[in-house]
C-alpha positions, 0 to 999 in steps of 0.5 A: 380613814376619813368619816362620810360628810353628811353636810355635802349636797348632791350635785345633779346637772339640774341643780349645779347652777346653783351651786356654781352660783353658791361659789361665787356667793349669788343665790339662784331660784327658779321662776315660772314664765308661764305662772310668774311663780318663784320656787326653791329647791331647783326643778325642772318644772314649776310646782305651780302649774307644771310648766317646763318654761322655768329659768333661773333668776338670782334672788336678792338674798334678803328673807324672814324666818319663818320657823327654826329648831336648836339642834343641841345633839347631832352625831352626823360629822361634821355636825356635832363640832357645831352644835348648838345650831339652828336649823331653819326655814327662810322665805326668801324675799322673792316668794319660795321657802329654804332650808338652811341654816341661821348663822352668827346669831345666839338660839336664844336671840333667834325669834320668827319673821326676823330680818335675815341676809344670805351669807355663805360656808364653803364646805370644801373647794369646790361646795359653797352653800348658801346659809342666813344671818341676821340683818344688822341690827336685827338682834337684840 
């Protein structure tokens, strides 16, 4: 028997642009025409103004932390095969904030407002999932 992946998103048709953008390794936001307002997670509508006239625009994939946490301990598969890993949140360069994962750094090396780039894990065929990892240089 195969245990539950707690690591995979649902896939609603609102939000499967993005995740077939994911796949070929482009990161897609939403943008408000009628406010110019950037957001992320993907919406139908802008959280901004309530406009319905949103599009999907890619970002850039560059951002900066903004905060993180070390998880040491997590039960849920596949998670405990990675621990230690830090969760965090990412302000994309295009203005929306993103939970995600910093990838290819030491916790301990991990500081707020460092440089970071979109790099991506394919959890299976057909998920990829947009996770970050420092600019080079970076890190100390």
């Amino acid at each position: 028997m195969t245990a539950t992946r707690f690591d995979l998103p649902v896939i609603e048709e609102e939000t499967r642009p993005h995740w077939e953008a994911a796949r070929d390794r482009r990161l897609l936001i939403r943008r408000c025409r009628a406010c110019g307002v950037a957001h992320f997670y993907p919406r139908p509508f802008c959280p901004e103004c309530w406009s319905e006239e949103v599009v999907w625009e890619e970002a850039t994939g560059r951002a900066t932390l903004y905060t993180h946490s070390t998880v040491h301990r997590n039960d849920l598969p596949p998670f405990g095969e990675r621990v230690p890993y830090v969760a965090a949140v990412v302000e994309l360069e295009e203005g929306p904030r993103m939970m995600t994962e910093l990838v290819a750094a030491e916790p301990a090396d991990v500081r707020i407002g460092m440089a970071l780039e979109v790099d991506y894990r394919d959890l299976t065929d057909e998920v990829t999932v947009p996770v970050f990892r420092p600019v080079a240089g970076s890190v100390a």
